[in-house]
N, C-alpha and C positions, 0 to 999 in steps of 0.2 A: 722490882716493878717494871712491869714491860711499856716501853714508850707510848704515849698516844700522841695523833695529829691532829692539826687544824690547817685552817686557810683561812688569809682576812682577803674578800673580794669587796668592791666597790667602784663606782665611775673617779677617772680622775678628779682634782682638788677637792674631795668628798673628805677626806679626813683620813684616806687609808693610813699615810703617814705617821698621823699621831698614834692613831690605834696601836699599829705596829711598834713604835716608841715605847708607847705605857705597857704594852705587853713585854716586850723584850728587858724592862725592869724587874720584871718577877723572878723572884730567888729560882723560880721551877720550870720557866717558859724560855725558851729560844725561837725568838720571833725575827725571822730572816727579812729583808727589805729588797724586794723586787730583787732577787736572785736569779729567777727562771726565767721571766720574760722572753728571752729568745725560744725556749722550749717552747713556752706555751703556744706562740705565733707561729712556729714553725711546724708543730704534729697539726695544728689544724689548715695549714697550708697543703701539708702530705695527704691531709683526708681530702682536703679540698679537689687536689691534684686527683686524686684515686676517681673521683667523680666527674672528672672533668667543668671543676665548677671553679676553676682560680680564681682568685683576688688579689690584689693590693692589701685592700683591708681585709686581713683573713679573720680577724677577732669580729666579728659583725654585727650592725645592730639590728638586725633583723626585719625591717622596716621595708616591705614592699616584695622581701623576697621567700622564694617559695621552692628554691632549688635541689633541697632535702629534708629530712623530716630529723628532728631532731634524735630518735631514736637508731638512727645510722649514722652519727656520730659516735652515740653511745658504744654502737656495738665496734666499731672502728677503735676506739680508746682500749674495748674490752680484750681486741683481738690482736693489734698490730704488736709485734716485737719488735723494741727499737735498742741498736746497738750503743754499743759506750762508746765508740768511736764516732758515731753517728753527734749523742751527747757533747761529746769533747767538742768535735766542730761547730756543733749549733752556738754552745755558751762561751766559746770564743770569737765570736762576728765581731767584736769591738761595739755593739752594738749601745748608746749613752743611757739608753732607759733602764740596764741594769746596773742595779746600783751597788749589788754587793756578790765579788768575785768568788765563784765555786772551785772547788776543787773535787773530781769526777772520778769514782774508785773504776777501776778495770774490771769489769763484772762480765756475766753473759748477758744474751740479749733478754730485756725484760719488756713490761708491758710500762706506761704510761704511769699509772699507779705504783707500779714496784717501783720504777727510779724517783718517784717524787717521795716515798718516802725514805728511801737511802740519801739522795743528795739531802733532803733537810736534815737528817741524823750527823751523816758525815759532816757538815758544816753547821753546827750547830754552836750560838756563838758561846753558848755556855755549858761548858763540858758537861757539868750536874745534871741539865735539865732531863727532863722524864718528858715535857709535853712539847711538842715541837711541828712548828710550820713554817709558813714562809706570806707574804703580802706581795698579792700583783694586782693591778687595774685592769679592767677590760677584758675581765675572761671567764664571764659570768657564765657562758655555755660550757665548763667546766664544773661548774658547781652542784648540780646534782646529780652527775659521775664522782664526786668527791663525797658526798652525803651518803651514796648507794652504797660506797665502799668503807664505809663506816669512818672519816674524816670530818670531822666537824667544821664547818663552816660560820665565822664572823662575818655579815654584810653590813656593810655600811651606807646608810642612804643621808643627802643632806640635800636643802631646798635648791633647787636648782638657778632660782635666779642669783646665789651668792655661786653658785658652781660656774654660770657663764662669767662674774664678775671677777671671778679671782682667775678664770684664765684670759680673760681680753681684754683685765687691766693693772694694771701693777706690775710684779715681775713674772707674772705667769705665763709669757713666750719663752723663760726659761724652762719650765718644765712640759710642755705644749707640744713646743716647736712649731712647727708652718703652724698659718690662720688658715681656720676651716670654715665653713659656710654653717651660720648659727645654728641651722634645722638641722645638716650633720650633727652636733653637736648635742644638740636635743635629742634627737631621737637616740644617741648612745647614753643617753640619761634614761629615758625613759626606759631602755631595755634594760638598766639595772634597777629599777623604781619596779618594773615589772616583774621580775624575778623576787626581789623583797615581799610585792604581795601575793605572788601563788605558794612561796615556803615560809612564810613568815609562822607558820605552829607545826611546821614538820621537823623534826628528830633529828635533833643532827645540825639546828640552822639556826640559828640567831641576826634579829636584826636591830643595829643597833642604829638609832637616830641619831647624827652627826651633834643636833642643837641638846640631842639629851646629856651625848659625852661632854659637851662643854659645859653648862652651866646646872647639871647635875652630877658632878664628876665624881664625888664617893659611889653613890648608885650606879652609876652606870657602871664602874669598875664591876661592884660587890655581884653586880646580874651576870658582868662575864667573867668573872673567874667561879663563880658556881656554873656558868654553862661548861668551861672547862673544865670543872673537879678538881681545882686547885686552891690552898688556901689562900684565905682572902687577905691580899699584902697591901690593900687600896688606900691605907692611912697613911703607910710609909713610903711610899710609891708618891705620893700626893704632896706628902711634907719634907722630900728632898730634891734638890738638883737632879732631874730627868737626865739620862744618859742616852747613849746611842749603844750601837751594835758592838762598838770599837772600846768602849768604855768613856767615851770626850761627854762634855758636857755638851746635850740638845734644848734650844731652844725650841726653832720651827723654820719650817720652812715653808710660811705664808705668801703671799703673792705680795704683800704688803710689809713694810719693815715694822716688826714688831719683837719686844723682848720677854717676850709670854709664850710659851709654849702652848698653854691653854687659856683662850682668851674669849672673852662673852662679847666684845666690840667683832669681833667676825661676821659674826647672826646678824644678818641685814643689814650688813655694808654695801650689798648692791644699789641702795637706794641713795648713793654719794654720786656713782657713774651709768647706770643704765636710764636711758631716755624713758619717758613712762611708754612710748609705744614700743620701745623692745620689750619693757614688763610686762603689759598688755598681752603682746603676741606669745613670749614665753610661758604666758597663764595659761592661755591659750591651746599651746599645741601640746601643752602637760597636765590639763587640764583633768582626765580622768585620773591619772598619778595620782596628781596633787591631791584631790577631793578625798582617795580612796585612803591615802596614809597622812591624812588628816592634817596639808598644809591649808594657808587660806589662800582660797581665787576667789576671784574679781569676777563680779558677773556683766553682762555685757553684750553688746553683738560680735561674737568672737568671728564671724563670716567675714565682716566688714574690717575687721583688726588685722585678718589672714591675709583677706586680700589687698590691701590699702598697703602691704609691710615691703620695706625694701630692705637687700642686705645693710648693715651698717658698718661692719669689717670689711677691710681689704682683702680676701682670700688672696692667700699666694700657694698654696695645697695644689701640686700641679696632677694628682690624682684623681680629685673630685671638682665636677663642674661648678664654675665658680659664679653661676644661677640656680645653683638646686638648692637654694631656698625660695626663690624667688618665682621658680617657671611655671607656668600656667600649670603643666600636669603636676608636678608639686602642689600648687595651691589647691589645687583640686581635689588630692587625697587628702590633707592635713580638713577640709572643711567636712569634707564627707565623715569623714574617722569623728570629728566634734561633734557634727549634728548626728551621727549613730548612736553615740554617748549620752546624750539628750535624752533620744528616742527610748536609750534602756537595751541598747544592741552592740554593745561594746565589746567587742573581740580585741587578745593581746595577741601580736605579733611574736612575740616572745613564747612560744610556748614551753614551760617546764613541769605539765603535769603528763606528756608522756612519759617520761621515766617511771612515773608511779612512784614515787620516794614515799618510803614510810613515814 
């Protein structure tokens, strides 16, 4: 049997985590944990660069900008030949967000696609396995270049006000790092909420609701291991000690102490630490999101909510200005963008139906 791949995408404290967990317990699946992260950051810094369009935040949420079309990524991904030496350097940066160390065969130079599928093969944590991927965050403009090439895609969407709660309170400045200005932070949610609904019945994509993995956890498995054409392990997978990549026993790694792996008290734990007018505003500037993949908002004068809203975090992110939630031109798009959503005139920033994915 000849291997097949996946990729689990998702915004941060979204559940990639778990996902990847429960996957990497299947007799068949070798499910890698943020392995590539410096790759993925760094070819889209090189396209970047080719454009003359750098960044800091190369993985981007899309939001305001208009620098390239997403289709000259595509073709960039499709054309550029990147070396194994090139490889070797990138996924040695010492960089903390990768959490699980590769070892890089001496090959020629290939495209983007060819090494992600050698490096998830070659490190795959379970020699047996046939199906084999890897779980990274924030690299959702990857993901219908993975689809086109015939890689299946796990996304993972979960409500966002438990997504700002688990990283701006508990211990989620461990997996975070600097505080970022909350509308930063949104709008990287909403560029992966947006991406869930223009693929959500394309071929190749699966989305999976954060609150469905948790408190419908047979089903949700049984839906993704037939996305994957794998047999279905979900009972036994469910009624043993969860393991990790290494074989140790996994709990989780919530922002919150907890000794569950999979636990139904997560789902609207925001409502323990978010002030109502952070909730308000987060309904707010996620507003078409939310409506479209059918969480609930709050109806309201959201003009008055936008603008009345001050930061409530201490930004220390010495990258991004530590008023872009708050500055007049900011408020001024986030209001325009809700009242166009009203009107029935709602454009995604995010666009992923350039690609044409089947």
């Amino acid at each position: 049997m000849h291997p097949s791949h996946f990729f689990i995408s998702g915004y941060v404290r979204s559940g990639t985590t778990l996902l990847d967990k429960l996957l990497c317990n299947h007799s068949n699946i070798s499910a890698l944990s943020q392995a590539l992260p410096c790759l993925f950051i760094a070819i889209k810094k090189r396209f970047l660069k080719k454009i003359n369009a750098d960044s800091y935040y190369s993985l981007s949420h899309y939001c305001g900008e208009n620098c390239y079309s997403p289709s000259d990524f595509f073709a960039f991904l499709n054309n550029e030949l990147i070396s194994a030496d090139y490889i070797n350097h990138t996924l040695n940066s010492g960089y903390s967000g990768q959490y699980t160390k590769v070892s890089i065969p001496n090959l020629t130079e290939m495209t983007f696609i060819e090494w992600y599928r050698v490096l998830v093969s070659e490190n795959r944590h379970r020699l047996n396995a046939d199906v084999l991927g890897d779980k990274e965050v924030l690299c959702e403009e990857y993901v219908t270049y993975f689809i086109k090439n015939n890689i299946k895609v796990v996304h993972i969407i979960r409500n966002p006000m438990d997504v700002v709660n688990s990283i701006y309170f508990g211990g989620g400045k461990e997996f975070i790092g600097s505080i970022k200005p909350i509308l930063f932070t949104l709008h990287n949610w909403r560029k992966s909420a947006q991406l869930a609904l223009q693929l959500s019945k394309k071929t190749n994509f699966l989305l999976v609701h954060y609150e469905d993995l948790v408190t419908n956890q047979k089903s949700a498995l049984n839906h993704i291991f037939s996305f994957l054409e794998v047999e279905n392990e979900a009972l036994s997978i469910l009624s043993n000690k969860m393991r990790d990549q290494a074989g140790n026993i996994w709990f989780s790694n919530s922002s919150f102490q907890s000794t569950n792996n999979v636990n139904v008290n997560r789902i609207g734990g925001y409502r323990k630490n978010l002030s109502t007018s952070l909730i308000e505003y987060i309904n707010f500037i996620c507003y078409p999101e939310l409506e479209q993949l059918s969480y609930r908002v709050l109806s309201g004068n959201g003009t008055d909510v936008i603008n009345k809203f001050t930061e409530p975090f201490e930004v220390n992110d010495k990258h991004i200005s530590h008023d872009y939630s708050c500055n007049d031109e900011s408020k001024k798009i986030e209001i325009k963008r809700f009242e166009s959503y009203l009107e029935g005139d709602y454009k995604m920033e995010f666009d992923c139906k350039t690609y044409d994915v089947p």
